[in-house]
mmCIF file of the C-alpha atoms, coordinates in Angstrom:
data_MODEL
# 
_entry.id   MODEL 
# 
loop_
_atom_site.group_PDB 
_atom_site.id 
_atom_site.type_symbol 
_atom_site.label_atom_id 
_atom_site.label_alt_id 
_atom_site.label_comp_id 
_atom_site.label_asym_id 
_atom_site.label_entity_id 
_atom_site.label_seq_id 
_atom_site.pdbx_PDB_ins_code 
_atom_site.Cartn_x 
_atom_site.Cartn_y 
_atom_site.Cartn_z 
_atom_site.occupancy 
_atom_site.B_iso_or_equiv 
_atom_site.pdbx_formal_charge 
_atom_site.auth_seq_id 
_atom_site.auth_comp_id 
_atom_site.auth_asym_id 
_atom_site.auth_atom_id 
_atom_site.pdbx_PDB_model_num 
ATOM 1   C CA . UNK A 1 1   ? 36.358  -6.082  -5.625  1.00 0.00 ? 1   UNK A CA 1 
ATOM 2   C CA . UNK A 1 2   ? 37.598  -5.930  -9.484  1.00 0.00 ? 2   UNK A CA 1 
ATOM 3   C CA . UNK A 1 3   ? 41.659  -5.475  -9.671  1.00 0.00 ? 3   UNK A CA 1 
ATOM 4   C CA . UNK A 1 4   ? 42.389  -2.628  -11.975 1.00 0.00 ? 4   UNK A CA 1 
ATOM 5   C CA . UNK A 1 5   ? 43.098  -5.002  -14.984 1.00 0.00 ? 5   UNK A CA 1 
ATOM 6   C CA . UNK A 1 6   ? 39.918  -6.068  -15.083 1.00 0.00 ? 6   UNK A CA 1 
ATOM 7   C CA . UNK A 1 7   ? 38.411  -3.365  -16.113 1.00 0.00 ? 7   UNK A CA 1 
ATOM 8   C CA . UNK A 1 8   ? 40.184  -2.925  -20.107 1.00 0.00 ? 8   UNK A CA 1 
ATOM 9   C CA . UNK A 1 9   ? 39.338  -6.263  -20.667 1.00 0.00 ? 9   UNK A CA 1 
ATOM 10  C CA . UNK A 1 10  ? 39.786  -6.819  -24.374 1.00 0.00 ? 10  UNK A CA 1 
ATOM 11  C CA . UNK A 1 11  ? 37.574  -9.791  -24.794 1.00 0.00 ? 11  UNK A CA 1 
ATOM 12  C CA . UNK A 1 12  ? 34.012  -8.751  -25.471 1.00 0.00 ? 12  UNK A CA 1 
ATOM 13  C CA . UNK A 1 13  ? 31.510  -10.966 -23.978 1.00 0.00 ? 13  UNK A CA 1 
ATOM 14  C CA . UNK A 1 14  ? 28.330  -12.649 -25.313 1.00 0.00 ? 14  UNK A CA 1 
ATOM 15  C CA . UNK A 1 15  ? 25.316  -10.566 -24.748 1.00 0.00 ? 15  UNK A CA 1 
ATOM 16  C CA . UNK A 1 16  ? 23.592  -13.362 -22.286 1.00 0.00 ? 16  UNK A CA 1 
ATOM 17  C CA . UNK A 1 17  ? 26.813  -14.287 -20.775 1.00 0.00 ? 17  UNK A CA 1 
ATOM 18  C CA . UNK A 1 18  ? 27.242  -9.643  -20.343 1.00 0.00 ? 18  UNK A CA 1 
ATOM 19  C CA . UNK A 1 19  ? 24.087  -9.688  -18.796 1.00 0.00 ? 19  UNK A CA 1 
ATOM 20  C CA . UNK A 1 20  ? 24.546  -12.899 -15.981 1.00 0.00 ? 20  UNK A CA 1 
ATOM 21  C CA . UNK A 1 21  ? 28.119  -11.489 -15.060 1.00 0.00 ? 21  UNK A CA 1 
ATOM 22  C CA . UNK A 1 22  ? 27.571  -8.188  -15.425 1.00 0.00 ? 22  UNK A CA 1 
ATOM 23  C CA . UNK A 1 23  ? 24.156  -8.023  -13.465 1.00 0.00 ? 23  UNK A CA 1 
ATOM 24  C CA . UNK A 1 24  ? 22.718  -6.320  -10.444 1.00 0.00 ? 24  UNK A CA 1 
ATOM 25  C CA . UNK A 1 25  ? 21.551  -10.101 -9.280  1.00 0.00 ? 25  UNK A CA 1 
ATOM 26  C CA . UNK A 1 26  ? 24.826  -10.809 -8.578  1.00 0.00 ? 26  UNK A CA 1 
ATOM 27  C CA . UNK A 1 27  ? 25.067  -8.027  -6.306  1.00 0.00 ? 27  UNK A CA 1 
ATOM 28  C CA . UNK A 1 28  ? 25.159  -9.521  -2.943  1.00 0.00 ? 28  UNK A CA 1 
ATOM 29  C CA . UNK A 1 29  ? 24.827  -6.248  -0.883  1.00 0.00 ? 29  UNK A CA 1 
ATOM 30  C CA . UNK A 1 30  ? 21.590  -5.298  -3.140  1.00 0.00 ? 30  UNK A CA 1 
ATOM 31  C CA . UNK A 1 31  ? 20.142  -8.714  -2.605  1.00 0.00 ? 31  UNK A CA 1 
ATOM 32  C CA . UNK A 1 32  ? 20.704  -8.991  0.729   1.00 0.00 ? 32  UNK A CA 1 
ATOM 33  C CA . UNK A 1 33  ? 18.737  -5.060  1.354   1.00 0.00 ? 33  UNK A CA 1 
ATOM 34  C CA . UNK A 1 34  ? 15.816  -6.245  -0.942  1.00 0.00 ? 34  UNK A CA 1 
ATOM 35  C CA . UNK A 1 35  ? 14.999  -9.552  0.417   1.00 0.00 ? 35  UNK A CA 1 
ATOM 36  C CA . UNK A 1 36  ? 15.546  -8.267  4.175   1.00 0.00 ? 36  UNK A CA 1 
ATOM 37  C CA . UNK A 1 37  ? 12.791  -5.300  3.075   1.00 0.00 ? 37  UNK A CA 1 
ATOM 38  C CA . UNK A 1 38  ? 10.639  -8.273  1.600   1.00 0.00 ? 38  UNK A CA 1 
ATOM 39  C CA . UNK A 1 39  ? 10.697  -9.744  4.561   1.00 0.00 ? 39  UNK A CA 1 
ATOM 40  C CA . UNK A 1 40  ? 10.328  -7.102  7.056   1.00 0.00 ? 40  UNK A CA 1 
ATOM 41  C CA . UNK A 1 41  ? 6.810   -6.315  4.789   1.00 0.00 ? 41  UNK A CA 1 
ATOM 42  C CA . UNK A 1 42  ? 5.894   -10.116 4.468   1.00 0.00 ? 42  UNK A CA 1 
ATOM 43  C CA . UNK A 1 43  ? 6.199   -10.414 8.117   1.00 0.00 ? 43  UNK A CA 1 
ATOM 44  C CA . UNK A 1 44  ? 3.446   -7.269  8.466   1.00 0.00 ? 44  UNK A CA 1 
ATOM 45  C CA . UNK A 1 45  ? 1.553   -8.927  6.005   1.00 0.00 ? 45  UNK A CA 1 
ATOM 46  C CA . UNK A 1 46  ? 1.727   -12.373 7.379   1.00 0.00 ? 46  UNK A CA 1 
ATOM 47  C CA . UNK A 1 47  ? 1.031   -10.621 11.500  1.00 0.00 ? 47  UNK A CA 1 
ATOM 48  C CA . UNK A 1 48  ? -1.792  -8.298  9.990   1.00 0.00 ? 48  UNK A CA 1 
ATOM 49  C CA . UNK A 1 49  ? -3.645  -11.359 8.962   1.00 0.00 ? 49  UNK A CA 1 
ATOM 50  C CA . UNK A 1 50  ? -3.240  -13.111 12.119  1.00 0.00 ? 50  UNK A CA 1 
ATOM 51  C CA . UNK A 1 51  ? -4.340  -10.358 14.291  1.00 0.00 ? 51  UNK A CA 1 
ATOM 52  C CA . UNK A 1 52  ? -7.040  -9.611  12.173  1.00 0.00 ? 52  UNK A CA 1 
ATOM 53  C CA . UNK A 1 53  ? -8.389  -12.174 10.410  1.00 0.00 ? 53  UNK A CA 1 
ATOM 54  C CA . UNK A 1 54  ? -8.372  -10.400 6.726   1.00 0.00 ? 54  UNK A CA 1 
ATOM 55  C CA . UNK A 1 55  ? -5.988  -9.757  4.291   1.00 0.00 ? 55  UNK A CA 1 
ATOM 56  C CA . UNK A 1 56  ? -4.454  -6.045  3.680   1.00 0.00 ? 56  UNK A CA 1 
ATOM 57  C CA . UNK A 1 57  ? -2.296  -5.649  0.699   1.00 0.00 ? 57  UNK A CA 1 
ATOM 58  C CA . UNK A 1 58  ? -1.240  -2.570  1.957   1.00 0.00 ? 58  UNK A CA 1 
ATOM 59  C CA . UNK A 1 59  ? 1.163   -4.016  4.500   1.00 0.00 ? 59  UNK A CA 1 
ATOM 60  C CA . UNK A 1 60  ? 3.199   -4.907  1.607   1.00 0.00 ? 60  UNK A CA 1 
ATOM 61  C CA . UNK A 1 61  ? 4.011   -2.049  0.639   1.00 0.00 ? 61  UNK A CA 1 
ATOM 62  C CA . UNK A 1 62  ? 3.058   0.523   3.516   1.00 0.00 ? 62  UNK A CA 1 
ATOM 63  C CA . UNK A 1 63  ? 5.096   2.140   5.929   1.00 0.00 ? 63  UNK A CA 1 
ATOM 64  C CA . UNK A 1 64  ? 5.151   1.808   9.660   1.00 0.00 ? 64  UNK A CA 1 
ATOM 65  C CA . UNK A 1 65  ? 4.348   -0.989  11.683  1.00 0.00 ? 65  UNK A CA 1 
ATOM 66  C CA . UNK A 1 66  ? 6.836   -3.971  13.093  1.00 0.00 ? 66  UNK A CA 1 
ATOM 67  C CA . UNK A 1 67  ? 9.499   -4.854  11.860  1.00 0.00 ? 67  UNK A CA 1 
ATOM 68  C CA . UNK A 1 68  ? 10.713  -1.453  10.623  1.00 0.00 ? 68  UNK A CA 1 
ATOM 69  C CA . UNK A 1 69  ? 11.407  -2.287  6.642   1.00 0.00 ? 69  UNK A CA 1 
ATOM 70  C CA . UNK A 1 70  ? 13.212  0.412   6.312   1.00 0.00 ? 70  UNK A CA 1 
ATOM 71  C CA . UNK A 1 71  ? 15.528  -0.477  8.974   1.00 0.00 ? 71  UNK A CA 1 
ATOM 72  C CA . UNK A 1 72  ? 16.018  -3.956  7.803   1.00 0.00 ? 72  UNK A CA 1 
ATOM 73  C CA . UNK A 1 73  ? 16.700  -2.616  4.184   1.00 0.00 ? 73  UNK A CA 1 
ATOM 74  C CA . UNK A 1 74  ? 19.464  -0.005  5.200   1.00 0.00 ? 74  UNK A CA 1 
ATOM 75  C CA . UNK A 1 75  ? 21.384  -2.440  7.856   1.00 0.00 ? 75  UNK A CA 1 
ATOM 76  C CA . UNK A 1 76  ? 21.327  -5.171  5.614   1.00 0.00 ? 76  UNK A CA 1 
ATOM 77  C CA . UNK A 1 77  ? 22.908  -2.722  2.795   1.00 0.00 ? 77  UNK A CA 1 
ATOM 78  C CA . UNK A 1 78  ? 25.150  -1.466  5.188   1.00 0.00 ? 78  UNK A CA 1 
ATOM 79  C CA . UNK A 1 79  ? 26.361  -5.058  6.640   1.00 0.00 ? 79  UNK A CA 1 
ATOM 80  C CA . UNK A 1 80  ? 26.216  -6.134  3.259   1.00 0.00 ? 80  UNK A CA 1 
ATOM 81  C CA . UNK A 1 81  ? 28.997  -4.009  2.298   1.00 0.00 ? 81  UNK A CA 1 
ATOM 82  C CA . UNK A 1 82  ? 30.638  -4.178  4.819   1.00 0.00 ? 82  UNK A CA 1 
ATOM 83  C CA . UNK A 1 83  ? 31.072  -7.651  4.604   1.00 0.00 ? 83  UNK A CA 1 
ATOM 84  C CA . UNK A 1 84  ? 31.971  -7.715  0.735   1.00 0.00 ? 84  UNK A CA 1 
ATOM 85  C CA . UNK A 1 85  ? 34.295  -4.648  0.775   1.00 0.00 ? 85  UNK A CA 1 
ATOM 86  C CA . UNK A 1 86  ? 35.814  -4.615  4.583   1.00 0.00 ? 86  UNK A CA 1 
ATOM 87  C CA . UNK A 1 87  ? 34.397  -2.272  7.757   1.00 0.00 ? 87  UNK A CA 1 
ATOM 88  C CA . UNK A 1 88  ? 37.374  0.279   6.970   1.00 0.00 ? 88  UNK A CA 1 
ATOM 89  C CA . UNK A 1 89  ? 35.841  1.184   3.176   1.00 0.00 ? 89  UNK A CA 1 
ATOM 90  C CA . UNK A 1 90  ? 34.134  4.007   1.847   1.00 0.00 ? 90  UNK A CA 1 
ATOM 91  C CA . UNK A 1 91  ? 31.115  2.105   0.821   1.00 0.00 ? 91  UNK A CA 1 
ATOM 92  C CA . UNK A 1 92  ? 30.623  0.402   4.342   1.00 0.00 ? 92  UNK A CA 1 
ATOM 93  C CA . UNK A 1 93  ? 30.735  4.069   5.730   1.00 0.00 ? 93  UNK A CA 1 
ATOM 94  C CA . UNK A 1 94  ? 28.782  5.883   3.501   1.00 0.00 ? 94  UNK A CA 1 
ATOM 95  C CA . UNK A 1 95  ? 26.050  2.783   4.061   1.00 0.00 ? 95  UNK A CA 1 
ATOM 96  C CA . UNK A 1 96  ? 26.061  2.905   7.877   1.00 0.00 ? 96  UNK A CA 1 
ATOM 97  C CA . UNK A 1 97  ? 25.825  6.861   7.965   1.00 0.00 ? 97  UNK A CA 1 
ATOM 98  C CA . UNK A 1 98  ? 22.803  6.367   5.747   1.00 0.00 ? 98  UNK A CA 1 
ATOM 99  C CA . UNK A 1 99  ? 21.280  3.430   7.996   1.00 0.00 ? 99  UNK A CA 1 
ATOM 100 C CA . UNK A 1 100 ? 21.937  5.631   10.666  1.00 0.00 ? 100 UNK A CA 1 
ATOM 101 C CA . UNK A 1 101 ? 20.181  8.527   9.461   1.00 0.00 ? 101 UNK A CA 1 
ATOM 102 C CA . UNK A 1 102 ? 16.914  6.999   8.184   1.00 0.00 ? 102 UNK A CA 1 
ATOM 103 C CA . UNK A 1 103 ? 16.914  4.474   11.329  1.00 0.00 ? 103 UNK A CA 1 
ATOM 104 C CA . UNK A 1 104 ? 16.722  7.937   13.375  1.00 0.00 ? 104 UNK A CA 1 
ATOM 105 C CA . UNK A 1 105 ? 14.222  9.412   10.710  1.00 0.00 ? 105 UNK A CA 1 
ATOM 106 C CA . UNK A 1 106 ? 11.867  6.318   11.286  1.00 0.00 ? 106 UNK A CA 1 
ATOM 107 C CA . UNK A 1 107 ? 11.647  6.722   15.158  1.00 0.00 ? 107 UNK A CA 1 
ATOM 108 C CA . UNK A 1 108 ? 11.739  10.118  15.810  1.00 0.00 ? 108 UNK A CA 1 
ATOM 109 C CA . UNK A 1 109 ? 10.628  13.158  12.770  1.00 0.00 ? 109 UNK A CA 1 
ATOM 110 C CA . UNK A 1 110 ? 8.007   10.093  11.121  1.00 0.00 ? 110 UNK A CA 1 
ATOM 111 C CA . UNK A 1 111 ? 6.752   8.922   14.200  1.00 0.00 ? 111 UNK A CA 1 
ATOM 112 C CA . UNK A 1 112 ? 5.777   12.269  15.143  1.00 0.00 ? 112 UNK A CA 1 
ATOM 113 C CA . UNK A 1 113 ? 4.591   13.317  12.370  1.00 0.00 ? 113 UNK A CA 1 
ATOM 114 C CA . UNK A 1 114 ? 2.642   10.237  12.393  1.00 0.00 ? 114 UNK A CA 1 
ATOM 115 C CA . UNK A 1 115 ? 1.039   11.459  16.082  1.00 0.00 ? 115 UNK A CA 1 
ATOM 116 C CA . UNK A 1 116 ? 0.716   14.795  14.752  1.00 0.00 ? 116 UNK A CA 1 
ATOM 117 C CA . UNK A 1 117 ? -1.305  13.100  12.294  1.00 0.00 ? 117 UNK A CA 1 
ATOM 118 C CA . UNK A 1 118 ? -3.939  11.329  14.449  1.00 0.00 ? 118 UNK A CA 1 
ATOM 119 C CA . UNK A 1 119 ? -4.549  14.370  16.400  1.00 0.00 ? 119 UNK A CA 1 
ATOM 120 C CA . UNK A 1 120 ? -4.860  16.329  12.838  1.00 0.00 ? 120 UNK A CA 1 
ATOM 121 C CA . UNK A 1 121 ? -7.227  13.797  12.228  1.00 0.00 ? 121 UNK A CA 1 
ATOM 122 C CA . UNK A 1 122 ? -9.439  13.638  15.468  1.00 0.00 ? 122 UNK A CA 1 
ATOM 123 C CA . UNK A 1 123 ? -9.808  17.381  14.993  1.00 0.00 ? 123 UNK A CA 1 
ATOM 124 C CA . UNK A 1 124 ? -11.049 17.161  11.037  1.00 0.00 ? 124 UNK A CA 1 
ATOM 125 C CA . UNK A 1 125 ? -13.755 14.329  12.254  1.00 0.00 ? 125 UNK A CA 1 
ATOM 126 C CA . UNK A 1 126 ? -15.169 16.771  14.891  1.00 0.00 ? 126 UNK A CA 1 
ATOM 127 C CA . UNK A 1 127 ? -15.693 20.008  12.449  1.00 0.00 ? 127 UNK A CA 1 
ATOM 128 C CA . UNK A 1 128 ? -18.941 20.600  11.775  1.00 0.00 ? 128 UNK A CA 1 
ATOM 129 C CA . UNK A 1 129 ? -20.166 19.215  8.234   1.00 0.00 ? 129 UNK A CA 1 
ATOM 130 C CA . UNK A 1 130 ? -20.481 23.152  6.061   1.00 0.00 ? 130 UNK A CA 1 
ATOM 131 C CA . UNK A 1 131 ? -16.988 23.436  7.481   1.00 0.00 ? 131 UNK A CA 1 
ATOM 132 C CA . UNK A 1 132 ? -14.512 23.516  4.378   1.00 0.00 ? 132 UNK A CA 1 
ATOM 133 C CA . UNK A 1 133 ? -12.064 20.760  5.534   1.00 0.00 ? 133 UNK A CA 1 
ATOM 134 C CA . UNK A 1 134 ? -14.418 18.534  6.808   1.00 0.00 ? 134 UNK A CA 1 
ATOM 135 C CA . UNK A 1 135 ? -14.359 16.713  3.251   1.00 0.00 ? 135 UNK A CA 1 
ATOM 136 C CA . UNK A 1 136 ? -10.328 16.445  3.308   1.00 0.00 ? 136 UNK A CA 1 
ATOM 137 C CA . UNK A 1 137 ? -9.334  12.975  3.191   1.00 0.00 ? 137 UNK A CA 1 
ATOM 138 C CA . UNK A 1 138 ? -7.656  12.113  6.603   1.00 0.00 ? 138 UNK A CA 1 
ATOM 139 C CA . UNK A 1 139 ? -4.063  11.871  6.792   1.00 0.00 ? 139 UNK A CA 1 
ATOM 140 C CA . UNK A 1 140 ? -2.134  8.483   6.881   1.00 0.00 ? 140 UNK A CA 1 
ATOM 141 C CA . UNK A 1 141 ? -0.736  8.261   10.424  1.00 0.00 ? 141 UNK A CA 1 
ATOM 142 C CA . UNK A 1 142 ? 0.801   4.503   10.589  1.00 0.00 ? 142 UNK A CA 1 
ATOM 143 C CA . UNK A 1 143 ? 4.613   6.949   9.421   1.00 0.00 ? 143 UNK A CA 1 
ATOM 144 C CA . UNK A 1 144 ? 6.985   6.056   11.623  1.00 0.00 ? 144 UNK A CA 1 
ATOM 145 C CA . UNK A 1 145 ? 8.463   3.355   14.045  1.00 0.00 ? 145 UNK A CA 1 
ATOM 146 C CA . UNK A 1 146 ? 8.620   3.154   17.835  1.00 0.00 ? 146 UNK A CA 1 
ATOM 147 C CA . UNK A 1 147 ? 12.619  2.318   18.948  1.00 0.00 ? 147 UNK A CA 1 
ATOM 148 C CA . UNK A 1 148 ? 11.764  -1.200  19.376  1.00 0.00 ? 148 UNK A CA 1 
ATOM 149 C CA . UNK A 1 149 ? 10.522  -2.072  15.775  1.00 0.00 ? 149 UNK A CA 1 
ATOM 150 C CA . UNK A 1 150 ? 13.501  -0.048  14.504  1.00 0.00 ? 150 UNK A CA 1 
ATOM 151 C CA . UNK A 1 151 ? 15.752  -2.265  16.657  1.00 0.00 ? 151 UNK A CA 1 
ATOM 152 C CA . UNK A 1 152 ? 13.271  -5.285  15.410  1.00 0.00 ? 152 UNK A CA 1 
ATOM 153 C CA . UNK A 1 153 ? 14.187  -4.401  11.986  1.00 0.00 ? 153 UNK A CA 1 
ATOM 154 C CA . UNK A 1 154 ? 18.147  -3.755  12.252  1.00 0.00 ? 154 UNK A CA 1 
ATOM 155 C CA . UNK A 1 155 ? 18.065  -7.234  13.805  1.00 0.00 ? 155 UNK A CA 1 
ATOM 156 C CA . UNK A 1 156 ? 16.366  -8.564  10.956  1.00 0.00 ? 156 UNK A CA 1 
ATOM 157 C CA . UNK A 1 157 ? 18.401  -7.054  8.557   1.00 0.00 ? 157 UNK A CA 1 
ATOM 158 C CA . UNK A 1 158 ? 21.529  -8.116  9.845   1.00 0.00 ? 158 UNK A CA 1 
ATOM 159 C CA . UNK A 1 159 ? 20.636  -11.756 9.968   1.00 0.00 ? 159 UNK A CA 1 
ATOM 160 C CA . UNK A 1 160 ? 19.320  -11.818 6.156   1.00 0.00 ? 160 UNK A CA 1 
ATOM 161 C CA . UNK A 1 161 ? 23.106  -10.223 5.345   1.00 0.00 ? 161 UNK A CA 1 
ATOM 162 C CA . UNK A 1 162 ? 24.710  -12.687 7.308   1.00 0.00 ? 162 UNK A CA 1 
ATOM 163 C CA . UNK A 1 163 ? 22.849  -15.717 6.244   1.00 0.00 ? 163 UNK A CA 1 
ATOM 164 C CA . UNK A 1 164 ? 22.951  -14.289 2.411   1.00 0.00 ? 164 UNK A CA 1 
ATOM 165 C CA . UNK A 1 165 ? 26.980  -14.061 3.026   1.00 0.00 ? 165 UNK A CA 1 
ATOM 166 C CA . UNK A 1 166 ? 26.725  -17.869 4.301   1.00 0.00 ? 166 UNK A CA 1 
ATOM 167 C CA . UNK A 1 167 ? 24.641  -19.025 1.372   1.00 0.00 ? 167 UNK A CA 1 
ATOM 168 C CA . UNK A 1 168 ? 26.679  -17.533 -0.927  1.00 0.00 ? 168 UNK A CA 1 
ATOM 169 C CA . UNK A 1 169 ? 29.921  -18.093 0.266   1.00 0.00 ? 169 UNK A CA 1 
ATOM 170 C CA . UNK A 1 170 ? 29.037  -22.225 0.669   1.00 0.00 ? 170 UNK A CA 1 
ATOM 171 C CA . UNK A 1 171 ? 27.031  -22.172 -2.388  1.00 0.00 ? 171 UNK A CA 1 
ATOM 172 C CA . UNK A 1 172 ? 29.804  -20.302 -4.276  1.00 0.00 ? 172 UNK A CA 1 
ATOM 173 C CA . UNK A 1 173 ? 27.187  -17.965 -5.988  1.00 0.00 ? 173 UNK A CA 1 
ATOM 174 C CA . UNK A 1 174 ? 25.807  -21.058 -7.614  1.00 0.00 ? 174 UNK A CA 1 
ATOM 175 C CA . UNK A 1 175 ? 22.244  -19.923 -6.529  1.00 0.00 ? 175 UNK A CA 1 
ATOM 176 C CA . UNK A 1 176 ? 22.382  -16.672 -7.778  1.00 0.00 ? 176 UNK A CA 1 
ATOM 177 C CA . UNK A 1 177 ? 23.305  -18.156 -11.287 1.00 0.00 ? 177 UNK A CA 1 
ATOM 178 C CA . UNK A 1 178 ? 20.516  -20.116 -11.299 1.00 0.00 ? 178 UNK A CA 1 
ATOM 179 C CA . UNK A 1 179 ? 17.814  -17.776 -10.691 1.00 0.00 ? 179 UNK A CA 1 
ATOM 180 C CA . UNK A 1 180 ? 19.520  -15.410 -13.374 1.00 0.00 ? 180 UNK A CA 1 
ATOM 181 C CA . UNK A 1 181 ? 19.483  -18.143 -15.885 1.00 0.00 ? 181 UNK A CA 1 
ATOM 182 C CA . UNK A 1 182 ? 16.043  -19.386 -14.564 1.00 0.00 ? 182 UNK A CA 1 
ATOM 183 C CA . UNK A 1 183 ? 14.774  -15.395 -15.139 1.00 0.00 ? 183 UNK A CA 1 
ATOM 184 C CA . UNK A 1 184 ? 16.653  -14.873 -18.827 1.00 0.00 ? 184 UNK A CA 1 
ATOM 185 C CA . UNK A 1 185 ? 15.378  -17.879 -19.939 1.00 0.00 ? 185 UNK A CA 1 
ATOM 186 C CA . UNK A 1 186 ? 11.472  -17.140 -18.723 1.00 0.00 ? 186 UNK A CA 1 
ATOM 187 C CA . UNK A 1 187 ? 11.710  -14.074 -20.878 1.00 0.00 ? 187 UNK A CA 1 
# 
């Protein structure tokens, strides 16, 4: 956390030197929530392919599905922060009360709507062709997340924050350094 002096700083930095010190890379919470959602969706990917035999680049991006990638994102945020800035802040609290409330979304109001879905669905595909909605696209039904692949995801999550705190704290941020000088100077 940055001590009060920090902030009226009177030397001005060099523009590249502003941009690796002063950048959202460094941010261990954010890293840790994006690479735990990465992997959550890799892992779909990566079991989509295996089950099936063919590639679907919509698992990279899609919802639904095991692990929950939403629930990885939010508990890795929320450990995250809770980590950096101590389990008594206002941060880590606002985080978990936001994990908490899309982890809840994702297994109960998407995964119905997701079943209401499949039902809306089975009913379009048996209306008669001069019917008016038999030409509606179907609706996307893969929404929401049984318990376990919410649980699967919050587990996931909280390992990538922990092992992101590990790597950084024995690395001393060294990594993160190096891919924002490896990124400023591909540009």
């Amino acid at each position: 956390m940055r001590e009060m002096g920090e902030l009226g700083s009177s030397s001005s930095p060099s523009p590249s030197s502003s941009i690796a010190h002063s950048s959202v890379f460094h941010s261990y919470p954010l890293i840790s929530a994006v690479l735990a959602f990465a992997i959550a969706q890799s892992i779909k990917f990566f079991t989509t392919w295996y089950k099936e035999r063919h590639w679907d680049a919509k698992q990279l991006i899609g919802s639904g599905g095991m692990p929950s990638s939403h629930s990885a994102t939010v508990t890795a945020l929320a450990l995250a922060i809770g980590i950096q800035d101590g389990l008594d802040s206002s941060a880590f609290a606002t985080a978990a009360i936001l994990a908490f409330v899309v982890m809840c979304d994702a297994f109960g109001v998407r995964l119905h709507a997701g079943k209401q879905a499949e039902v809306l669905n089975q009913i379009m595909y048996e209306l008669p062709e001069e019917h008016p909605l038999s030409v509606t696209r179907p609706l996307h039904e893969l929404l929401g997340h049984t318990p376990i692949q919410v649980i699967a995801g919050a587990a996931l999550g909280s390992v990538v924050a922990i092992v992101a705190q590990l790597i950084n704290r024995f690395a001393g941020g060294a990594w993160q350094s190096e891919i924002i000088n490896k990124l400023i100077d591909d540009n």
